[in-house]
N, C-alpha and C positions, 0 to 999 in steps of 0.2 A: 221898450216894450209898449205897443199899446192896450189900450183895452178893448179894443173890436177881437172878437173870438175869429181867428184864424181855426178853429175847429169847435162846434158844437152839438154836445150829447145832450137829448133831450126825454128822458122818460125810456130810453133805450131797454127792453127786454131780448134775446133771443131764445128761442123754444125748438128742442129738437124731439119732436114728439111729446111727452111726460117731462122729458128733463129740463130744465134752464141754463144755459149756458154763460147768458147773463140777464140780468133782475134790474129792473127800473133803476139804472145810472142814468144821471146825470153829471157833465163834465163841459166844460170850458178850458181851451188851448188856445192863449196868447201868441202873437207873432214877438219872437227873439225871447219864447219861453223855455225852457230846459223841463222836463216834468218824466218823473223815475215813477213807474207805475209795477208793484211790488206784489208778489202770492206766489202760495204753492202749487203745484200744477195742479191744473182743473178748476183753478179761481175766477177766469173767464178773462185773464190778460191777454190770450192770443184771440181770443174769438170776438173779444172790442173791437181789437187792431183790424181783423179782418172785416167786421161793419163800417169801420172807418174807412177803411182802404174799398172799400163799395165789391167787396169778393162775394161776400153773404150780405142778404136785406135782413132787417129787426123786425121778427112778431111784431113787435109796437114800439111807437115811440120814432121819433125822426134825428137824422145825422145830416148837417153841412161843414163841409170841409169844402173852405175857399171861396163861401159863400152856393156854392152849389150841392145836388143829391152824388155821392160820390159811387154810388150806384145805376145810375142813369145812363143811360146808353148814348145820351148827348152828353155825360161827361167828360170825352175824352182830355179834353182842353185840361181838366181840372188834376187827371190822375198823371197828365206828362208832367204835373209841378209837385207829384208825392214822389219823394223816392222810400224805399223797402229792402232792410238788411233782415233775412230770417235769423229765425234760430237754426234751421239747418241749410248750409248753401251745399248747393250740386250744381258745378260745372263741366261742361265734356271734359272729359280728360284729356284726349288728342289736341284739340285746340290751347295755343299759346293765349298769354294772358292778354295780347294785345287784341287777337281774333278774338279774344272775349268780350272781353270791352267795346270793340267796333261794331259786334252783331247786338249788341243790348242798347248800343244807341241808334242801330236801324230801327230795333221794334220801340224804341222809345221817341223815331224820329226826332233827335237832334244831333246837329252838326258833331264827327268825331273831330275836326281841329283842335277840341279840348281837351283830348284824351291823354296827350302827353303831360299836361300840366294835371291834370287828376291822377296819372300814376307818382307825380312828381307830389304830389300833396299829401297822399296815402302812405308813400315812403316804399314804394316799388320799385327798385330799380331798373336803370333801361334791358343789364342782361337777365334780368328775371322775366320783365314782359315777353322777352324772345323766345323763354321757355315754353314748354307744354305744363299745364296747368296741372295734369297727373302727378308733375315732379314738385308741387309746390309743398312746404308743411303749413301746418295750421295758421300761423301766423297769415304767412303770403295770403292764403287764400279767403282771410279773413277781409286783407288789406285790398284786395279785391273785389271782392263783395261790395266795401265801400263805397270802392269810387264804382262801381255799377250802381247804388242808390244814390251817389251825386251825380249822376248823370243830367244833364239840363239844367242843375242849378237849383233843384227844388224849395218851394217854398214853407214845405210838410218834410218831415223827416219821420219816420216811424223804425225804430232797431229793438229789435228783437233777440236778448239773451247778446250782443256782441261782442262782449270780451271771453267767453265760455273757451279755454284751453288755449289762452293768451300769455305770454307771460309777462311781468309786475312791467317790467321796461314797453313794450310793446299795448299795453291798459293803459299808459299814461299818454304816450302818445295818441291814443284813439281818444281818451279823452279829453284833447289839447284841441284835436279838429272838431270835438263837440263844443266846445266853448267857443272856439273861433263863428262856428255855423249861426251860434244861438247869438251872438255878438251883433252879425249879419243880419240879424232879424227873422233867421227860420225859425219856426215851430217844431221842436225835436221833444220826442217820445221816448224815451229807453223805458224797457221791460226785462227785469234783471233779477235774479235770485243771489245775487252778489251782496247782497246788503251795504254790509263796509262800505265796499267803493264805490257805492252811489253817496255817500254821503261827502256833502260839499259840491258835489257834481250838480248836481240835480235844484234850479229854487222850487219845485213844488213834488211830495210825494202821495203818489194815490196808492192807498190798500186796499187792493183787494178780497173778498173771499165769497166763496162759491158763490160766483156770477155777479155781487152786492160790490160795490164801493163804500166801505166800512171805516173808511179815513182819508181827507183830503187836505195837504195844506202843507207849509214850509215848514222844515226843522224843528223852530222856535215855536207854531203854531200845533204842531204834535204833541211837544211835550208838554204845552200846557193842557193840550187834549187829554192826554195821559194821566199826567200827576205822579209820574214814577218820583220815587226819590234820587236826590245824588248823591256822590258818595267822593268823602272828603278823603287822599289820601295824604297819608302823614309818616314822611319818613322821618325816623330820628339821627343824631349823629351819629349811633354806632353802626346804623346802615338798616335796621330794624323797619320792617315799615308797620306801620294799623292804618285798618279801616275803618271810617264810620258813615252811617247814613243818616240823612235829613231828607224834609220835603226844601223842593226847592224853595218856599217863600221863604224855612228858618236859615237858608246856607248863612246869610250876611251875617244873623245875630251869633249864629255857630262858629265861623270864622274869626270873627273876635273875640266871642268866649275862649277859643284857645286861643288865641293871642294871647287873651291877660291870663288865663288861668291856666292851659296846659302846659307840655314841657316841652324843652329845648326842641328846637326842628331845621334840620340841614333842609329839608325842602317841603310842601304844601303841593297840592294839585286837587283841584275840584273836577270831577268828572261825570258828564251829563251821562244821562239815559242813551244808549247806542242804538242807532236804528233795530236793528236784531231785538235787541229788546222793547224797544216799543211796540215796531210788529207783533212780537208776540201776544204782548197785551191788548191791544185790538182785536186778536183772533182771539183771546179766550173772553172779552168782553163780547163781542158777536157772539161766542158761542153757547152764556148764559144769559142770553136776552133772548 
């Protein structure tokens, strides 16, 4: 990963009349970064992604992605190297998945000779491409969606809500070719109300809330943000289990304290603050400030 911002937010507002859509973010996105960008709807996560993707221009404040205005009418060079999974996909029904895929890299101009190895990486198989796209279920047409946002190779990844009515087997998969991508050196985005399973996924989370970037930073960097407590679980031999809380600086002196003074324990497990929970704490800290 280097540190030249493969994508930069600078002072970013969007105004839609009275309303804000989004409020003075600022953001930085590394090449072969992974970055889980978190809120409830109408927190301004889609309406980022669409300043980034140069859809909508910002009241104020300036965006480069790839070093260019991704808005720009000379952009074009810049958005054939974003590619774009919504939260909601619509493709013709009638057309098979391969006529899919071949017509989104006309309008993407580049070469379809790739297009077998994107179904083959997505986990499409050859008699599903031949299908019509109507008869696909949620999964396929997810796995679809994908390789229409890899298409060319991109050096920007932007996914939106992507595993939404996936199931566990098929999430893992999706996010085996996100790690593979971020590996490669893309800059990928997810926007997810999945909480859990961005964790691990993801090295940096942004929080948002109404239009604000209210929390930036890895894991480990959150919860010191926070300062939630952990919580020591202690099962005994009879199978019994307790719980108790600490901040995280007492865990170590806690931990040994029961060692030498509690009682017998078939097992120990210390467990951090869960994203879900810290998100929350960040919204009701925004929301008494």
């Amino acid at each position: 990963m280097t540190d030249t911002p493969t994508i930069r937010v600078e002072g970013v507002s969007k105004r839609y009349g009275d309303a804000f859509a989004v409020r003075e973010v600022d953001l930085d996105l590394a090449a072969g970064e992974c970055v889980a960008m978190v809120g409830h709807n109408g927190a301004g996560k889609s309406s980022l992604i669409k300043l980034m993707l140069g859809l909508t221009t910002p009241t104020a404040g300036g965006i480069r992605v790839l070093g260019g205005d991704p808005a720009s009418a000379s952009a074009s060079h810049i958005r054939r190297q974003v590619g774009f999974l919504p939260e909601s996909v619509a493709f013709h029904p009638s057309m098979t998945g391969r006529e899919t895929l071949d017509f989104y890299a006309r309008l993407k101009r580049v070469p379809r000779d790739g297009n077998d190895a994107l179904f083959e990486r997505v986990g499409l198989e050859p008699a599903a491409v031949k299908r019509r796209v109507g008869t696909y279920s949620k999964g396929m047409r997810q796995r679809l969606a994908l390789a229409q946002a890899l298409l060319g190779g991109p050096k920007v990844l932007f996914l939106d809500e992507p595993t939404t009515g996936l199931d566990p087997a098929l999430r893992q998969s999706f996010y085996e070719i996100v790690r593979d991508l971020r590996d490669a050196g893309t800059t990928v985005l997810l926007c997810s109300h999945a909480l859990t399973e961005l964790e691990g996924q993801a090295d940096r989370v942004v929080v948002m809330n109404r239009g604000r970037k209210v929390a930036d930073g890895s894991l480990a960097t959150l919860r010191g943000l926070a300062q939630l407590p952990v919580r020591i679980r202690l099962t005994l031999p009879s199978g019994e289990v307790v719980e108790t809380a600490c901040a995280n600086d007492d865990k170590v002196a806690t931990l040994r304290q029961i060692a030498c003074e509690g009682p017998e324990l078939a097992d120990i497990e210390v467990v951090q603050p869960s994203l879900d929970e810290m998100y929350a704490h960040f919204l009701r800290r925004e929301a008494a400030e």
